[in-house]
C-alpha positions in Angstrom: -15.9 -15.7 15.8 -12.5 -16.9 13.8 -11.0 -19.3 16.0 -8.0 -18.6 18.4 -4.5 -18.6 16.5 -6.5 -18.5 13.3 -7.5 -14.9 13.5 -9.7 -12.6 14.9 -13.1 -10.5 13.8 -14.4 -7.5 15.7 -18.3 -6.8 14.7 -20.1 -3.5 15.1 -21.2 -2.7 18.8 -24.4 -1.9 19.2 -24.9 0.5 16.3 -28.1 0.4 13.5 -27.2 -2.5 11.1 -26.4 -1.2 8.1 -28.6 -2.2 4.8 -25.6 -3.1 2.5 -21.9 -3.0 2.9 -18.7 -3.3 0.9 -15.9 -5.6 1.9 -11.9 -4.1 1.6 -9.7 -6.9 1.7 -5.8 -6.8 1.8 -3.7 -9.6 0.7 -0.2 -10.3 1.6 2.4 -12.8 1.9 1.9 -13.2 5.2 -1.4 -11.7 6.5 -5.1 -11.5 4.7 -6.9 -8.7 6.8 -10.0 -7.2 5.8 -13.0 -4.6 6.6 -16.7 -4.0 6.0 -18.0 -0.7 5.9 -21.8 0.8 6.0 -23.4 3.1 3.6 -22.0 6.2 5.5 -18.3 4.2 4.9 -17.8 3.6 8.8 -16.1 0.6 9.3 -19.1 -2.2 10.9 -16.4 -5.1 11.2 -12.6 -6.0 10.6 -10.9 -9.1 11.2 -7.8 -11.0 10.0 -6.4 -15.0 9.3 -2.9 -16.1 8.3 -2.3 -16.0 4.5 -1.9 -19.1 3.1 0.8 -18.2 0.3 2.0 -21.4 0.1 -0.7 -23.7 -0.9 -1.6 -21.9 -4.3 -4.3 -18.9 -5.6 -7.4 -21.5 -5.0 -6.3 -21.5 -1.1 -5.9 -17.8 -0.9 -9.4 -17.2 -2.4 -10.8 -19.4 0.1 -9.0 -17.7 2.8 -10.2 -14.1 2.2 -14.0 -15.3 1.2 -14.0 -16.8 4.6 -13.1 -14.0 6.1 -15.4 -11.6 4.4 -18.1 -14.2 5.3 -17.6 -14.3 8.7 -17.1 -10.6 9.1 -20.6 -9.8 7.1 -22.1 -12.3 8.7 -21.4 -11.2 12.1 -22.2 -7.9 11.3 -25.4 -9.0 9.8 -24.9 -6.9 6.6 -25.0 -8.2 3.3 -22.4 -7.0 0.8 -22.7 -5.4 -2.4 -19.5 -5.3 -3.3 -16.2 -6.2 -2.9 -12.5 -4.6 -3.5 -8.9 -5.8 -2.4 -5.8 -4.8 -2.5 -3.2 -7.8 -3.6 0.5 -7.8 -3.7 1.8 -8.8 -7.1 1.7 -6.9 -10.5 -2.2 -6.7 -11.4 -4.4 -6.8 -14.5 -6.8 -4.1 -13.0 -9.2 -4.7 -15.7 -9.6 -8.1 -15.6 -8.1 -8.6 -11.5 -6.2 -11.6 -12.7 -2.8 -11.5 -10.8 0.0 -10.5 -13.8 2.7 -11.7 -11.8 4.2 -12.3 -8.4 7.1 -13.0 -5.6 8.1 -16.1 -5.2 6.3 -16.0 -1.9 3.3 -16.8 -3.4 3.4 -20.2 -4.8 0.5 -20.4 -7.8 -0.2 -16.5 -7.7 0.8 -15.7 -10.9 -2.3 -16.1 -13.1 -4.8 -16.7 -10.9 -8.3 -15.0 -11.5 -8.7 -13.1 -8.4 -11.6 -10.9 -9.0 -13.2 -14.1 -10.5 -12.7 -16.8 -8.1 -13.2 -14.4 -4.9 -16.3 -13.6 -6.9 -17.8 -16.7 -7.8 -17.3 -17.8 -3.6 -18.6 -14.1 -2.7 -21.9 -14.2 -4.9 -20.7 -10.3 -5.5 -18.8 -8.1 -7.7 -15.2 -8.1 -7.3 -12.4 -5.4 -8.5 -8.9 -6.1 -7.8 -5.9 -3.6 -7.6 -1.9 -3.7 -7.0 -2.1 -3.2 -2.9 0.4 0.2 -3.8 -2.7 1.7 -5.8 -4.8 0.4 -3.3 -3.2 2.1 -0.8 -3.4 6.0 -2.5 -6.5 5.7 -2.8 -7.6 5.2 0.5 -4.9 7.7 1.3 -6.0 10.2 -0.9 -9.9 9.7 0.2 -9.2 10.2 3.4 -10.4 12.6 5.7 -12.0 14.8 2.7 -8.4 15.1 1.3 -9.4 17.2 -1.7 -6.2 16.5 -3.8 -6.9 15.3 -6.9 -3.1 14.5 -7.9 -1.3 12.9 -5.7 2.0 10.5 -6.0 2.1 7.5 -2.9 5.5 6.4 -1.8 5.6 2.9 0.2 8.4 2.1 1.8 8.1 -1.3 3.1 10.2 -4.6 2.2 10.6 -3.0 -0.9 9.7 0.9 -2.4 6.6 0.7 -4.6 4.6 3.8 -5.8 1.3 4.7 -7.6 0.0 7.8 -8.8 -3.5 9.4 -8.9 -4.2 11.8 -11.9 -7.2 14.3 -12.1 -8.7 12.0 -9.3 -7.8 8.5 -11.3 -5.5 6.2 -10.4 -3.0 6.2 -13.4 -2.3 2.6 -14.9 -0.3 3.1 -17.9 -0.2 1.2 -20.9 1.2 -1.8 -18.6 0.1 -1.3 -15.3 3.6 0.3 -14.0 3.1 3.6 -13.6 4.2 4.8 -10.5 6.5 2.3 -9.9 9.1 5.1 -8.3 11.4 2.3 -6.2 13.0 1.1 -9.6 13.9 4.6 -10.8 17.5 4.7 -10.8 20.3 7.2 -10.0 20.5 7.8 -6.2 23.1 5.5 -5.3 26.0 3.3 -6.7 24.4 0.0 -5.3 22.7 -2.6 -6.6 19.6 -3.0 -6.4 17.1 -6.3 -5.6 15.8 -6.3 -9.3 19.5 -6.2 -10.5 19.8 -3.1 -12.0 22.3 -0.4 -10.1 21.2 2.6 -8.5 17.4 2.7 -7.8 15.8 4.6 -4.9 14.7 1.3 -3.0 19.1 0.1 -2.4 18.5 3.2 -0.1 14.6 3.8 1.2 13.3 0.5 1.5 13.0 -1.2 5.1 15.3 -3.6 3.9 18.3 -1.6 2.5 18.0 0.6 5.6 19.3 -1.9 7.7 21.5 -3.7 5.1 23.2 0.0 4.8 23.0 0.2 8.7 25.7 -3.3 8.5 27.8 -1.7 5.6 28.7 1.4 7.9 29.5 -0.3 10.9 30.0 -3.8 10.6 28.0 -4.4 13.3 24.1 -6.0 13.5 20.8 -4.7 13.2 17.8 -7.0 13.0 15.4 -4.7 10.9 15.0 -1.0 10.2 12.8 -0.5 12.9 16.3 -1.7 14.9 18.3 0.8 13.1 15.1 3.5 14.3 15.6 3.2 17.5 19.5 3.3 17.6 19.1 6.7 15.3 16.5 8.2 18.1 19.3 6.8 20.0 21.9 9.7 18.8 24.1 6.7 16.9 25.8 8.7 14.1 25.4 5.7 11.4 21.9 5.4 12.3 21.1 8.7 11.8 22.8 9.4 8.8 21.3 6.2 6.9 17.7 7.3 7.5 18.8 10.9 6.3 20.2 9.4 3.0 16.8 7.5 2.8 14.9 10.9 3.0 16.9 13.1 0.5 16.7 10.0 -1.7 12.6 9.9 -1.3 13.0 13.9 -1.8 14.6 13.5 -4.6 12.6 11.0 -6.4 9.3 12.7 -5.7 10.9 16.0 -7.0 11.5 14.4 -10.0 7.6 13.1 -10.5 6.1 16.1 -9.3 7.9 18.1 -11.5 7.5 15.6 -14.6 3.5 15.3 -13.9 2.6 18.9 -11.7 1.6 16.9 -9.0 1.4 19.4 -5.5 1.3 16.2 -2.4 3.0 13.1 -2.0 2.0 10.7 0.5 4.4 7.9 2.1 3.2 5.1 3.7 4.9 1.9 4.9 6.4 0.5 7.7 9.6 2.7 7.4 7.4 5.9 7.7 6.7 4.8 11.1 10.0 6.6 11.5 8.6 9.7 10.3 10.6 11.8 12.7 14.0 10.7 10.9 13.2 11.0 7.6 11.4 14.2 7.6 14.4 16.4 8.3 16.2 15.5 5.5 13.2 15.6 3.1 12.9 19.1 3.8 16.0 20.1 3.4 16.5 18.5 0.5 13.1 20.5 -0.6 14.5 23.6 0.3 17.4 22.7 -2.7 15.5 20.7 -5.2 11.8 21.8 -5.4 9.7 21.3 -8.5 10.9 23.6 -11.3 7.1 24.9 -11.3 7.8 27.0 -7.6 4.5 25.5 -6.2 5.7 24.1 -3.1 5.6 20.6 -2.9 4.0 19.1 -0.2 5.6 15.2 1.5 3.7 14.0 4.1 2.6 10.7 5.6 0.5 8.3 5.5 -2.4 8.7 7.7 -4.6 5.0 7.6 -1.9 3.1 9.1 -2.5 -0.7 8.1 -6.4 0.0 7.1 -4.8 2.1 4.1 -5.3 -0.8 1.5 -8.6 -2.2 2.8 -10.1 1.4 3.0 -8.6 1.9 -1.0 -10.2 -1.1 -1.9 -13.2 -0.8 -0.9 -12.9 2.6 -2.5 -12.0 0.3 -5.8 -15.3 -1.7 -4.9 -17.5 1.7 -5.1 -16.1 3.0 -7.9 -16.3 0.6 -10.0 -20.4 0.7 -8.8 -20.8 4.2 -9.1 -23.0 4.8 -12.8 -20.8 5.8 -15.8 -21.0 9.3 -16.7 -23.1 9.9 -19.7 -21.6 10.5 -23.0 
């Protein structure tokens, strides 16, 4: 087992071993967590260790092999594969990290899918943790949607998009990036520009909007949660704001790209209950032009959602081209 205060691993429990298995691993700032699935995709093992952002790409690596190795081997099931979900803007092709937060000292041009390969002894596919997280969304439960936009409301407001049942790129790896689309506020936002949907959505700007309106304190947007399930006025009408302006924006791409669901993951949807309202209401005004309804739900993996899409990256890029 990791050790104390380093992590923890949780092995399958007296279940048949499976043959092979395919890791999902999640990297953030903060946290490295990752999973190992069985044939059937149930989940044999899942662990966790610190992310160590500071010390540079080559520590990182070493950090998620680990894990993986300690979570396969105490699962006794060799990998096949393995996928992960990194923060940062991603060369999917290539799974070299594109760019990064300052957070993450050395990140920027690293050769993720490379290194982490090289100290797996296994294939490796890298995405952007945002695509990472649709597409375990969107395989989920035997979702069936084939187009589907994903909202994350977290620290920031990233999206990604999923297109006739493939993620969607673009020619520079920014599609779906709805958090910088501008014109839902006057305010400016953490890239600099004025306006974008994350100076209202994001966990971060909830709060900060929270200490415009009252002058007063609240820690984090969970804070500002519990004062809105509270009755506070301020509260409540700065998690409505953030819900017509997530309305709004996925309006606007479903009606640009026919796409029927949107799914919104995140810490901030944790606070489904206030956002919702105002998301349909705002629906009820400003539906896609195309009168299919448009369908906003949440997220349904919780913090599994980018391991579970990368390991869905992982067996994709395994599965046999179609013939030509």
């Amino acid at each position: 087992m990791i050790g104390q205060g380093q992590g923890t691993t949780v092995p399958i429990d007296g279940r048949p071993r499976p043959r092979t298995g395919l890791a999902g691993i999640d990297i953030g700032g903060t946290k490295i967590a990752a999973l190992v699935v069985g044939e059937d995709g149930s989940v044999v093992a899942r662990g966790s260790v610190p992310a160590p952002a500071a010390l540079g790409g080559a520590a990182m690596a070493d950090a998620a092999a680990g894990l993986v190795r300690a979570l396969a081997g105490e699962a006794g099931v060799p990998l096949a594969a393995a996928g992960v979900g990194a923060a940062g803007v991603i060369d999917h092709e290539t799974g070299t990290v594109r760019a990064a937060s300052a957070t993450f000292v050395g990140w920027a041009g690293f050769p993720l899918a490379d290194e982490l390969g090289r100290r797996l002894g296994v294939p490796v596919s890298v995405e952007n943790d945002v695509n990472a997280f649709l597409l375990g969304e969107a395989a989920a439960l035997s979702r069936t949607e084939r187009d589907v936009l994903g909202v994350m409301l977290g620290t920031g407001v990233g999206g990604a998009v999923i297109i006739d049942g493939a993620l969607h790129h673009g020619p520079h790896g920014a599609a779906g990036e709805i958090g910088h689309t501008p014109g839902y506020s006057e305010l400016v936002c953490t890239c600099g520009q004025t306006g974008h949907l994350e100076t209202l959505a994001s966990g971060t700007s909830i709060a900060l909007r929270y200490r415009e309106r009252t002058g007063g304190e609240a820690a984090d947007a969970r804070a500002v949660a519990a004062l809105a399930r509270g009755g506070d006025a301020d509260a409540l009408a700065v998690f409505a704001a953030a819900g017509r302006a997530v309305a709004l924006a996925s309006a606007s791409a479903a009606t640009l790209l026919d796409l029927p669901t949107v799914i919104v993951g995140g810490g901030v949807a944790s606070a489904w209950d206030l956002l919702e309202p105002a998301i349909q209401a705002t629906l009820r005004t400003d539906s896609p032009v195309s009168g299919i309804p448009l369908r906003i739900v949440p997220a349904q993996l919780g913090s599994d959602a980018v391991a579970l899409g990368a390991i869905e990256t992982a067996r994709r890029a395994l599965a046999p081209a179609p013939p030509l």
